[in-house]
Structures are given as structure tokens and as C-alpha cells.
C-alpha positions in Angstrom: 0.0 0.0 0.0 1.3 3.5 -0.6 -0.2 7.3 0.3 0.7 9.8 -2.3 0.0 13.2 0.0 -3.3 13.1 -2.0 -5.1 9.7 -2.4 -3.8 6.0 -0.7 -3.7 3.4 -3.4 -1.8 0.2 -4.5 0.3 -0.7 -7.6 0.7 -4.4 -8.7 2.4 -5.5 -11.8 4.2 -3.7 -14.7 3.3 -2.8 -18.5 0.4 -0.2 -19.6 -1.1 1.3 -15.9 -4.5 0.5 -15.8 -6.3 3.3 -12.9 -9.1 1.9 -11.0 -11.7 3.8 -9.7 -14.4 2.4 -7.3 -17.8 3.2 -6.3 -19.0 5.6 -3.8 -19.2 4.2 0.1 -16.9 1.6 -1.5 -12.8 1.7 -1.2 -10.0 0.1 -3.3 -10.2 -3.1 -1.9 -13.7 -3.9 -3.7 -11.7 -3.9 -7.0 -8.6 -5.0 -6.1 -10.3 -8.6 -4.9 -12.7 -8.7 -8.5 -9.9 -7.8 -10.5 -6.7 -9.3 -9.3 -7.2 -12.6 -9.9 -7.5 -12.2 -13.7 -5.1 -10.0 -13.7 -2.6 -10.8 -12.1 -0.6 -12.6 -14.5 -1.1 -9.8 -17.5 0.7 -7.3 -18.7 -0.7 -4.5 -17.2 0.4 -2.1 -14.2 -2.6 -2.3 -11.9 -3.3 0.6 -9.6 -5.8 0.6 -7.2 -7.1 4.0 -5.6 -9.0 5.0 -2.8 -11.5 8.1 -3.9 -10.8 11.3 -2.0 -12.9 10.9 1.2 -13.7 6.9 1.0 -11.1 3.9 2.0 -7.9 4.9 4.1 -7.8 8.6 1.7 -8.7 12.3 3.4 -11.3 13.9 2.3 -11.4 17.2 0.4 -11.5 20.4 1.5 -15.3 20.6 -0.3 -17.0 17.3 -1.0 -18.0 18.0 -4.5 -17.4 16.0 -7.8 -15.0 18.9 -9.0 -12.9 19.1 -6.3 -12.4 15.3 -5.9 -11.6 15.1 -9.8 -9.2 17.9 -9.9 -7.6 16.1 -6.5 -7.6 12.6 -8.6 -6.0 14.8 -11.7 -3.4 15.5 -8.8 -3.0 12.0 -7.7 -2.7 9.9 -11.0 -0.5 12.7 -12.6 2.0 12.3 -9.4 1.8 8.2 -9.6 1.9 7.7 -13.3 3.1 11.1 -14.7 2.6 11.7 -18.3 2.8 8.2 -19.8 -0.6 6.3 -21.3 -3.1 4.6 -19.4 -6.4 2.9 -18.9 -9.2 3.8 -16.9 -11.9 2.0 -15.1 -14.5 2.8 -13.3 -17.4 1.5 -11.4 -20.4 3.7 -10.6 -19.4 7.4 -9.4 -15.6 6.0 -10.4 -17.2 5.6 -13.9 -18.4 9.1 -14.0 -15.0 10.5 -12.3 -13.2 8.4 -14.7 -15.2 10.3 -18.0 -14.3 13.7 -16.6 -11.0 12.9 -15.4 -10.4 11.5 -19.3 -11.5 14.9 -20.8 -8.8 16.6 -17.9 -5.7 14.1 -19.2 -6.2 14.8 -22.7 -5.3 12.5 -25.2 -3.4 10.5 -22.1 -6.2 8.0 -21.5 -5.9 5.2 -24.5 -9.0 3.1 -23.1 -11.9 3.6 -20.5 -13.8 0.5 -19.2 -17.1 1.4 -17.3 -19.3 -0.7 -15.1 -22.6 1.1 -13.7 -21.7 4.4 -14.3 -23.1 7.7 -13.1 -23.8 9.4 -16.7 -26.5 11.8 -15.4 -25.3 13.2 -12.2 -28.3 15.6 -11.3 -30.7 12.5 -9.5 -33.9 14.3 -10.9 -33.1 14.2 -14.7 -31.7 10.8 -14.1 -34.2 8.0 -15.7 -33.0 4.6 -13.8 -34.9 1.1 -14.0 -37.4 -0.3 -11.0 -35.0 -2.8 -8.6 -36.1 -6.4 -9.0 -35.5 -8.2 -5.6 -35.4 -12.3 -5.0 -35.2 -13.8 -1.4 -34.2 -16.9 -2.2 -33.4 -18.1 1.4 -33.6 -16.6 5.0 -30.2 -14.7 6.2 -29.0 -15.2 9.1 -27.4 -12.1 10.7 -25.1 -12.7 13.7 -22.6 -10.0 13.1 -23.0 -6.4 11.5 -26.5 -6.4 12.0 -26.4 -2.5 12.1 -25.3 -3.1 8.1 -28.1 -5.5 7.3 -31.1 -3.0 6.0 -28.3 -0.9 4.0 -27.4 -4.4 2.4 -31.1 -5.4 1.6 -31.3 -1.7 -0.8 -28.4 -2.9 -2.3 -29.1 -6.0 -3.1 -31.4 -8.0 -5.7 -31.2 -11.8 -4.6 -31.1 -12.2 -1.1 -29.2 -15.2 0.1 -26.8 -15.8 3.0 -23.4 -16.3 0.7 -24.2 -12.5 -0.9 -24.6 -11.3 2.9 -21.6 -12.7 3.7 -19.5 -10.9 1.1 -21.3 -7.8 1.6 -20.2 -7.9 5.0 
């Protein structure tokens, strides 16, 4: 693990950096365990960063979307400098990762997104009607403070998904 002055994050690997970005109330660790094992064995730098004010990185001095992109513009540009690189992003680390392309211009060679914000104003934002299967009753011995935030989250309900939500 390593803490630029701006962001904590981890590198693995060597080859074209690839800049992960996670979703918000998530931290680096959510794609480090997806991603890693596929991988691991490629030829790709893999760096793993926590977003301003989520996982083991400070918050900003204002907790809006511009400040925490030009802090990310910061980061990246101090861990990778001026080479070429890769961006993913999952959910509000999707959205970061489309403004943060436009801010690197021309640096960014490809930009993978998973559930990403594309509208961020929530009222002009048209989003699909959650579907949710209880398959099987959970049993919650620990983190029960955690468990209603997991059912919003969640569409099939089953004790293996509560586990590795916890």
C-alpha cells in the first residue's frame, strides 16, 4: 500500500497502468479482490485508488465532484506522470473516470465502465425499477447495524451474498 499526499492506493504488476476507480461508500479493496485474480498474470500495471474521502484517503476540502476530480487529476498525474493509461471505473468511479479523461487529454488510451453515473443531477436521471429475490432466510449474527443498508443494495437475497457484503 502506498499514500501519495493526495489519495492511498496500490500498484501491482508492470506494463500499460490500468487506474481503478471504485464506487461511492466503496474503497480500493472492492476492485482489487474482482480484478486481481484475472489479472494478475497480464501485462498490465494495476493501480488501485482510494477516492478522495472513501477507503484509508482524506477527504477534500469541499466534497464536490469537482474538487475530488481535480484532486484525482493531482494523484494519477503524481503516480503515473505523463505516460498512457487505462481507466476503469465503477459507478461514481465511472463518471470520475469520463471527466478525469477529458482533464488528461489525449493520455487515456481506453476507458472501461461498469454502472456508471452518466447523469449526475438524480432528478433528470431515468433509472430502471430494482427487482429483488429472497431466495433463502439470512441469518445475521454479526454487523446487524449493516443488514437493511445491504437489503437496498441487493437484488437476490441469500446468505453467501450477505456474507461478502459484509
Amino acid at each position: 500500500m502506498k499514500t501519495s499526499q493526495l489519495v492511498d492506493y496500490e500498484v501491482f504488476g508492470a506494463g500499460t497502468p490500468i487506474v481503478f476507480l471504485h464506487g461511492m461508500a466503496l474503497n480500493k479493496e472492492s476492485n482489487r479482490l474482482f480484478f486481481e485474480p484475472f489479472l494478475r498474470t497480464s501485462d498490465y500495471q494495476r493501480i488501485y485508488l482510494d477516492i478522495p474521502g472513501m477507503g484509508a484517503s482524506a477527504p477534500t476540502s469541499q466534497a464536490t465532484g469537482q474538487q475530488v476530480a481535480e484532486t484525482l487529476f493531482r494523484a494519477i498525474r503524481e503516480i503515473i506522470g505523463k505516460q498512457s493509461f487505462v481507466f476503469y471505473g465503477h459507478s461514481f468511479g465511472g463518471y470520475m473516470a469520463q471527466v478525469l479523461t477529458e482533464m488528461f487529454a489525449g493520455q487515456v488510451i481506453g476507458l472501461f465502465l461498469t454502472g456508471s453515473v452518466v447523469t449526475a443531477d438524480k432528478s433528470k436521471r431515468l433509472l430502471a425499477k430494482p427487482t429483488q429475490v429472497i431466495v433463502d432466510q439470512v441469518e445475521v449474527t454479526a454487523d446487524a447495524h449493516y443488514y437493511d443498508d445491504f437489503l437496498t443494495m441487493s437484488s437476490q437475497i441469500i446468505q453467501a451474498n450477505w456474507e461478502a457484503y459484509r
